[in-house]
VODO-440139 format. One record per residue: residue in three letters; y, z, x of N, C-alpha, C, O in turn; residue number from 1. Coordinates in nm, 3 decimals. Layout:
# VODO-440139
+------+---------+---------+---------+---------+---------+---------+---------+---------+---------+---------+---------+---------+-----+
| rest |    n_py |    n_pz |    n_px |   ca_py |   ca_pz |   ca_px |    c_py |    c_pz |    c_px |    o_py |    o_pz |    o_px |  nr |
+------+---------+---------+---------+---------+---------+---------+---------+---------+---------+---------+---------+---------+-----+
|  ala |       Y |       Z |       X |       Y |       Z |       X |       Y |       Z |       X |       Y |       Z |       X | NUM |
...
+------+---------+---------+---------+---------+---------+---------+---------+---------+---------+---------+---------+---------+-----+
//
This chain:
# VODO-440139
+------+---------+---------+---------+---------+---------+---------+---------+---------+---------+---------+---------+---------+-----+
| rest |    n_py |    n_pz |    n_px |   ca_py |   ca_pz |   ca_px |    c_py |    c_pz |    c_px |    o_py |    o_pz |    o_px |  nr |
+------+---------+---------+---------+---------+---------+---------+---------+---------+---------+---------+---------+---------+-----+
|  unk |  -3.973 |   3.135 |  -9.153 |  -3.984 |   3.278 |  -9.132 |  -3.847 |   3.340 |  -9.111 |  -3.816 |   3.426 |  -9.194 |   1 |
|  unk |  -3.775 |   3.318 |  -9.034 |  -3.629 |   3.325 |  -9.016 |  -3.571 |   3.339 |  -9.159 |  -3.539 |   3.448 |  -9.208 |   2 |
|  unk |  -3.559 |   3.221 |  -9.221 |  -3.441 |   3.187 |  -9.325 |  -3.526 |   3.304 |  -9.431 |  -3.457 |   3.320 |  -9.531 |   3 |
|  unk |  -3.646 |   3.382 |  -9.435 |  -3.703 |   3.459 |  -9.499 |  -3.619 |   3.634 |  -9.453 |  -3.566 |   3.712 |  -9.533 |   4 |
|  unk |  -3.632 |   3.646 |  -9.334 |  -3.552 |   3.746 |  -9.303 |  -3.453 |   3.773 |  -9.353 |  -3.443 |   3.873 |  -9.424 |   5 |
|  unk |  -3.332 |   3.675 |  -9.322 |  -3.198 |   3.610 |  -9.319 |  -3.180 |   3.621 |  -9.476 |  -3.097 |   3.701 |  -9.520 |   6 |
|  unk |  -3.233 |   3.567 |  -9.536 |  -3.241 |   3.642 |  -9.690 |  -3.241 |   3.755 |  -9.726 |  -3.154 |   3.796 |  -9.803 |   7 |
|  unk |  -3.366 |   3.857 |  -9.668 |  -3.381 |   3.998 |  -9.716 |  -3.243 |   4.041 |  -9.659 |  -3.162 |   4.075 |  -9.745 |   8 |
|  unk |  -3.202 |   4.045 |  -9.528 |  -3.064 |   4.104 |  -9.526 |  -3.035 |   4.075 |  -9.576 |  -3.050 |   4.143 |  -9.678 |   9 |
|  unk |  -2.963 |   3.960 |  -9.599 |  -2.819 |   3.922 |  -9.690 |  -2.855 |   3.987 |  -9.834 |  -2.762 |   4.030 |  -9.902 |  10 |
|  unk |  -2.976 |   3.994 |  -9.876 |  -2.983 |   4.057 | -10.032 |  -3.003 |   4.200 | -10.032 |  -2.995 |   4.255 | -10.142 |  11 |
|  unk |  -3.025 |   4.263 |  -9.943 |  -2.992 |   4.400 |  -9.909 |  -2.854 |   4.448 |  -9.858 |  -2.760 |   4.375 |  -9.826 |  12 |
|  unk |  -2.856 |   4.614 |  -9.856 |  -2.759 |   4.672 |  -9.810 |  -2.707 |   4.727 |  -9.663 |  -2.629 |   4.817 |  -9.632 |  13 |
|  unk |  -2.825 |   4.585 |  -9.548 |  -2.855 |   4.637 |  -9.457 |  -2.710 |   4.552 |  -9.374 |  -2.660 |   4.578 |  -9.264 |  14 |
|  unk |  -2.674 |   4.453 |  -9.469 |  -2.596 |   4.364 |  -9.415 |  -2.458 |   4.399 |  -9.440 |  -2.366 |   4.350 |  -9.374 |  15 |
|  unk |  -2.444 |   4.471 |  -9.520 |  -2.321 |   4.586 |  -9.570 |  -2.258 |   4.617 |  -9.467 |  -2.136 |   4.604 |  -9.480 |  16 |
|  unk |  -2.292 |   4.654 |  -9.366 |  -2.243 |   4.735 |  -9.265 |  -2.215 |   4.698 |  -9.148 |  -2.126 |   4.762 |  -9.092 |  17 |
|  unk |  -2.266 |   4.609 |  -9.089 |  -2.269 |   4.494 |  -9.045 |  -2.135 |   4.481 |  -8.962 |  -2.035 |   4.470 |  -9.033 |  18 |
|  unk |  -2.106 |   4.480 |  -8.790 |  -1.982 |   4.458 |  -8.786 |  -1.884 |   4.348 |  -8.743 |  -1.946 |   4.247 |  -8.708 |  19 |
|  unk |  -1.763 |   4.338 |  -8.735 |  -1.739 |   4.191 |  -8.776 |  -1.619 |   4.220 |  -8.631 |  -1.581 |   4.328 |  -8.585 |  20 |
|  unk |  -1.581 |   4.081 |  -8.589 |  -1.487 |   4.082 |  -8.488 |  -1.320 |   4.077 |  -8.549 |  -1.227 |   4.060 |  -8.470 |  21 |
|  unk |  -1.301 |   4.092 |  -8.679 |  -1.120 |   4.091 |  -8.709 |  -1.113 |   4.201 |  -8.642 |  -1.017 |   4.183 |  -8.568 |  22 |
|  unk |  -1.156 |   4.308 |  -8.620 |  -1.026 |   4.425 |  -8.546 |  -1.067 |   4.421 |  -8.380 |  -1.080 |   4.532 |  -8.328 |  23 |
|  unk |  -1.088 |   4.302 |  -8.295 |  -1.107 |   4.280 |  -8.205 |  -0.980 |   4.152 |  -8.167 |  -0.910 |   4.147 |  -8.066 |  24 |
|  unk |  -0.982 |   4.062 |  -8.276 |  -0.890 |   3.977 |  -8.255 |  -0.743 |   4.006 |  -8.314 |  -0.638 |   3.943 |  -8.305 |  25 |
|  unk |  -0.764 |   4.079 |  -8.352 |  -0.597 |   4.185 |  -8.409 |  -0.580 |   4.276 |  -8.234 |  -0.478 |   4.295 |  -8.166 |  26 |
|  unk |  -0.671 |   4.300 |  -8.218 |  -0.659 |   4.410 |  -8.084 |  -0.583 |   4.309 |  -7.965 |  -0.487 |   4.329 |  -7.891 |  27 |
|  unk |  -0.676 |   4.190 |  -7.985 |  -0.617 |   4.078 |  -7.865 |  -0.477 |   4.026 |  -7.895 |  -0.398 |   4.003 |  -7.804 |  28 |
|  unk |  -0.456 |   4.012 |  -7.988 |  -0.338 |   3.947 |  -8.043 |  -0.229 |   4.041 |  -8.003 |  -0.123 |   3.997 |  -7.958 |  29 |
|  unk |  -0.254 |   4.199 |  -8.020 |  -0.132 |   4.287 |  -7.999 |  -0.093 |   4.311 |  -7.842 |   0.016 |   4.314 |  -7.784 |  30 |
|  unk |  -0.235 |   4.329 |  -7.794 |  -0.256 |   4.355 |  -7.652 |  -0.208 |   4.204 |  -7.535 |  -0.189 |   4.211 |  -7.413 |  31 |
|  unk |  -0.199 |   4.083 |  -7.623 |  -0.160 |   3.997 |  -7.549 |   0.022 |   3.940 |  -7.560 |   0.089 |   3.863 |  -7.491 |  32 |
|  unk |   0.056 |   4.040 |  -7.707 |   0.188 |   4.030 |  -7.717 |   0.318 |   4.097 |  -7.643 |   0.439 |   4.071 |  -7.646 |  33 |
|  unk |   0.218 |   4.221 |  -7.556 |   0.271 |   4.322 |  -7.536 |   0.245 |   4.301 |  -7.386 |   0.302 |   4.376 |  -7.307 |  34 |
|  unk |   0.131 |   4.164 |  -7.323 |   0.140 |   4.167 |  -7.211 |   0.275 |   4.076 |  -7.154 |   0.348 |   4.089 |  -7.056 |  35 |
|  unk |   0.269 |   3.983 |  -7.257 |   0.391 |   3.851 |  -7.298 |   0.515 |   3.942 |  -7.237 |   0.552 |   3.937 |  -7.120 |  36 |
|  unk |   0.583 |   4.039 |  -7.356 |   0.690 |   4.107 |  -7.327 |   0.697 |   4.178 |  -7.185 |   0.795 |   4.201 |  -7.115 |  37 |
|  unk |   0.592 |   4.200 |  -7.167 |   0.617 |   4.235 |  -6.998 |   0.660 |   4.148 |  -6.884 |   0.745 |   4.160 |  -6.797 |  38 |
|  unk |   0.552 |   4.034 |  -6.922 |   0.600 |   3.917 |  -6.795 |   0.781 |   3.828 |  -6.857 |   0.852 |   3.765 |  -6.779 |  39 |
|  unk |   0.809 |   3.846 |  -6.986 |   0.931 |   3.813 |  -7.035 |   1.049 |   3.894 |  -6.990 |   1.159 |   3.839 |  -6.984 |  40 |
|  unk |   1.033 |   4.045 |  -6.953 |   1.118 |   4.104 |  -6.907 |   1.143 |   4.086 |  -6.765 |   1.256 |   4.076 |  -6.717 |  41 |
|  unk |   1.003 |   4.081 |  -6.679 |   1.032 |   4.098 |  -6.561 |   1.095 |   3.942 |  -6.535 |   1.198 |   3.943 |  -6.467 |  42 |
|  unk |   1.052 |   3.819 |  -6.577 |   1.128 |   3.717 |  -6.568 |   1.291 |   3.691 |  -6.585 |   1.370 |   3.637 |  -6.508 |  43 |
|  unk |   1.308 |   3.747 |  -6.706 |   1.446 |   3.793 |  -6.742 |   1.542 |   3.864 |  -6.660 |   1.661 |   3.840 |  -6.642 |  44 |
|  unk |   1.448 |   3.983 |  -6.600 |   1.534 |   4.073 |  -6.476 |   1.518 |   3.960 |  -6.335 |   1.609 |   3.970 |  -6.253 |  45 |
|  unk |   1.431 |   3.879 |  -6.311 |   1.458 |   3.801 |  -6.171 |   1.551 |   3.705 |  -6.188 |   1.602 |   3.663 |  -6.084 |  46 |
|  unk |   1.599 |   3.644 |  -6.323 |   1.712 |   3.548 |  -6.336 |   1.808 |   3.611 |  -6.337 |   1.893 |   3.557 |  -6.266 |  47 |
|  unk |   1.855 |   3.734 |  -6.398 |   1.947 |   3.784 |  -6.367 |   2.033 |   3.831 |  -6.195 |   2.141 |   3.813 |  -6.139 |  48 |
|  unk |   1.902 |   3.900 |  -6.169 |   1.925 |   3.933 |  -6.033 |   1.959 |   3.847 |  -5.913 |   2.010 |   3.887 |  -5.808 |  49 |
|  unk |   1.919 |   3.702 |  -5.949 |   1.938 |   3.546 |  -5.884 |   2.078 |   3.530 |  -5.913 |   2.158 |   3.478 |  -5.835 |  50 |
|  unk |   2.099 |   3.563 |  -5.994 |   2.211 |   3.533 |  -6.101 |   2.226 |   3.368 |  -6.171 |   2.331 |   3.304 |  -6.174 |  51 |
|  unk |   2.105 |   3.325 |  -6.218 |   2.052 |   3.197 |  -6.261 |   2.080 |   3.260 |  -6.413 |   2.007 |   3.334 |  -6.478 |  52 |
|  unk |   2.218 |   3.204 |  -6.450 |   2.284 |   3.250 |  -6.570 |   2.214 |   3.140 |  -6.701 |   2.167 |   3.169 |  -6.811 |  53 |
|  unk |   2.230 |   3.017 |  -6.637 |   2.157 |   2.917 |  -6.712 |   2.017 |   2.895 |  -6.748 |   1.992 |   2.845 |  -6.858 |  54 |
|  unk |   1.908 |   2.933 |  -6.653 |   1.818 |   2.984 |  -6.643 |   1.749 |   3.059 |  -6.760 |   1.668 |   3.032 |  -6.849 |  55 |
|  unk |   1.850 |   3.211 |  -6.700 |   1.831 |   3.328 |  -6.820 |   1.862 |   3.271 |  -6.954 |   1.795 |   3.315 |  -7.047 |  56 |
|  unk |   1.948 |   3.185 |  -6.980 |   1.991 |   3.203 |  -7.135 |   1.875 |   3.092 |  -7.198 |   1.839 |   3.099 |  -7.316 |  57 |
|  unk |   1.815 |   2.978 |  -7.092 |   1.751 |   2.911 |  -7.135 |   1.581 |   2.979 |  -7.130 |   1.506 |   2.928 |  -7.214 |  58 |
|  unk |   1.546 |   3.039 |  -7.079 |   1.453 |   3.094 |  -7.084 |   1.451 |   3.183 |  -7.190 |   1.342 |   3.208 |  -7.240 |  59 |
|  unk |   1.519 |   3.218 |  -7.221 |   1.533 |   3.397 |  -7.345 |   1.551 |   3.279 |  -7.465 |   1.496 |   3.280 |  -7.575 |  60 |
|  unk |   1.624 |   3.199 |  -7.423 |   1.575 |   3.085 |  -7.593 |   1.415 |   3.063 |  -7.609 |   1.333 |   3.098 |  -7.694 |  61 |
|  unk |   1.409 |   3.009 |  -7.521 |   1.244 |   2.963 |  -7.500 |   1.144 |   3.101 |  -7.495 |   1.028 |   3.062 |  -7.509 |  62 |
|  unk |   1.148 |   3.210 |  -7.483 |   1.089 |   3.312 |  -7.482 |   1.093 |   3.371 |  -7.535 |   1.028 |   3.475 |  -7.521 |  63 |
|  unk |   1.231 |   3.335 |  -7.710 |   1.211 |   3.437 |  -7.798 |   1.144 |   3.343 |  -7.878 |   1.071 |   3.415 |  -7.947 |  64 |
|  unk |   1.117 |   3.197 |  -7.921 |   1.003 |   3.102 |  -7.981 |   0.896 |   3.151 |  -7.958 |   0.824 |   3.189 |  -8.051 |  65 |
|  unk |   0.850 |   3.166 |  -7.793 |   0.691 |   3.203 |  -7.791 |   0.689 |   3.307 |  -7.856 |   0.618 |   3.320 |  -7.956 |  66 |
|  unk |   0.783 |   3.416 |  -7.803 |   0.716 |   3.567 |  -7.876 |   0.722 |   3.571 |  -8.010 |   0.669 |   3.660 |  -8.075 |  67 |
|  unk |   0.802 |   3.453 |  -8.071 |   0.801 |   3.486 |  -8.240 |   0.653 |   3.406 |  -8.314 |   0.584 |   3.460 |  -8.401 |  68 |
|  unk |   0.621 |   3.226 |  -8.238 |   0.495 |   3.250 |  -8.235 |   0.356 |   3.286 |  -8.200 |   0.253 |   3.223 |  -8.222 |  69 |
|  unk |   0.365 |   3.358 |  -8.162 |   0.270 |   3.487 |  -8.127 |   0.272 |   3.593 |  -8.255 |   0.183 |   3.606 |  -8.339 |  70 |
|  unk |   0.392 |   3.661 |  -8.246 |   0.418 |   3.761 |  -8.351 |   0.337 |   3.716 |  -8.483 |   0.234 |   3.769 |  -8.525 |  71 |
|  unk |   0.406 |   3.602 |  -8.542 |   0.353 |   3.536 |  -8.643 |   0.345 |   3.380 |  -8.632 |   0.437 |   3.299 |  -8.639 |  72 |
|  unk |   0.189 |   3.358 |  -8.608 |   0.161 |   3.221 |  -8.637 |   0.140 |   3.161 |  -8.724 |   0.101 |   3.046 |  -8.701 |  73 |
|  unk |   0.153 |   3.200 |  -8.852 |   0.112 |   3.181 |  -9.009 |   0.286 |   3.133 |  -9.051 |   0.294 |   3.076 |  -9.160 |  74 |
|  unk |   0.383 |   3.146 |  -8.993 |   0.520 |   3.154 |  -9.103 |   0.536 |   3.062 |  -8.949 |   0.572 |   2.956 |  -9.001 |  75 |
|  unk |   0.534 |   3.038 |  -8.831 |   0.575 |   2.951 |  -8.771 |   0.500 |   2.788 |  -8.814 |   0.551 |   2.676 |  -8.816 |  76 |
|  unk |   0.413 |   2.818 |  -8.833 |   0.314 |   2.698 |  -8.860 |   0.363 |   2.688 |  -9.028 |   0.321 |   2.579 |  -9.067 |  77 |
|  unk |   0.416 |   2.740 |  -9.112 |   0.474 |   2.720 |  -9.229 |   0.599 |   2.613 |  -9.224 |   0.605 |   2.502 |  -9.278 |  78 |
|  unk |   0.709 |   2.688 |  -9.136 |   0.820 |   2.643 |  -9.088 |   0.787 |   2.463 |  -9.075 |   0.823 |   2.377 |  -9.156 |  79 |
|  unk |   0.717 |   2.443 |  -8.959 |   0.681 |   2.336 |  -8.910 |   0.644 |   2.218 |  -9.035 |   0.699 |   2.110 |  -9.051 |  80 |
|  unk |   0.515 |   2.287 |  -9.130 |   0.525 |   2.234 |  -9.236 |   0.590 |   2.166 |  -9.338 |   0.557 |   2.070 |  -9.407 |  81 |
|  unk |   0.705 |   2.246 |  -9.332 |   0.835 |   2.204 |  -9.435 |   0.880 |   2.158 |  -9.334 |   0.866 |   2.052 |  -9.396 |  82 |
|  unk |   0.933 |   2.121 |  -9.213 |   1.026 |   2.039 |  -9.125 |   0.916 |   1.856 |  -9.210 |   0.950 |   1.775 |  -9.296 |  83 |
|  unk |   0.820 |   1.865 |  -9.145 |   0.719 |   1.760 |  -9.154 |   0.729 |   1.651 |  -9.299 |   0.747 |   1.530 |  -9.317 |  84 |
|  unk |   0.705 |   1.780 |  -9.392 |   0.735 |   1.771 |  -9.566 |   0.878 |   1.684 |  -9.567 |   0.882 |   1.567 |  -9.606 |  85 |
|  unk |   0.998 |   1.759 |  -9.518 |   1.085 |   1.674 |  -9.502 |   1.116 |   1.591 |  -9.467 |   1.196 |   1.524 |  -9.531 |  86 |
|  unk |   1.049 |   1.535 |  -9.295 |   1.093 |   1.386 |  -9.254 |   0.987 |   1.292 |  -9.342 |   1.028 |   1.187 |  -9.391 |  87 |
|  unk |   0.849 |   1.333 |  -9.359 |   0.771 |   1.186 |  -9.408 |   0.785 |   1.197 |  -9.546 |   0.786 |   1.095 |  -9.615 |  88 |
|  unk |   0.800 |   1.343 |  -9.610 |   0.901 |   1.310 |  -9.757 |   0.745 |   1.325 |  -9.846 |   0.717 |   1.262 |  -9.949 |  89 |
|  unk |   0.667 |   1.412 |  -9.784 |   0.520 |   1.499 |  -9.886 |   0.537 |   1.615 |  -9.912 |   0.452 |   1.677 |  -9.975 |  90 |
+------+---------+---------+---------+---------+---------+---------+---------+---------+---------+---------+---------+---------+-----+
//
C-alpha cells in the first residue's frame, strides 16, 4: 500500500515541490564559518594580549587550515588527493 502511494507521488507533480534540506546545510555551513571566525579572533586577541607570540603565529597557521577547510571542503579534500596520488604513485 505504501510503495503504491510512494509511486503516485513520485509520478505526479505533487512531488515537484517538495522541500529539500541543501539551503539548510549551506545556511549551517556559513553560519558555522562565521561562528569559527569569531572564536579565531577572540583567541588571536588573548595571545596577543598574553603576549604568547609563538602561540599566536602557531595558532593563526593552524586556524587559517581550519577556516580554509571549512570554506572549501571539496578543493581541500582534492589537495589531499594528489598529495596521496603522489606518495603511493595512483
Amino acid at each position: 500500500m505504501n510503495n503504491l502511494i510512494l509511486k503516485a507521488i513520485a509520478g505526479s507533480s505533487l512531488g515537484a515541490g517538495m522541500p529539500t534540506l541543501n539551503g539548510v546545510s549551506q545556511w549551517i555551513q556559513t553560519e558555522g564559518g562565521n561562528a569559527l571566525t569569531i572564536v579565531l579572533v577572540l583567541f588571536s586577541i588573548m595571545y596577543a594580549i598574553r603576549q604568547s607570540w609563538g602561540k599566536l603565529i602557531g595558532f593563526l597557521l593552524l586556524a587559517g587550515l581550519v577556516f580554509f577547510t571549512i570554506g572549501s571542503p571539496d578543493r581541500i579534500l582534492s589537495v589531499f588527493s594528489g598529495i596521496g596520488n603522489k606518495i603511493i604513485g595512483g
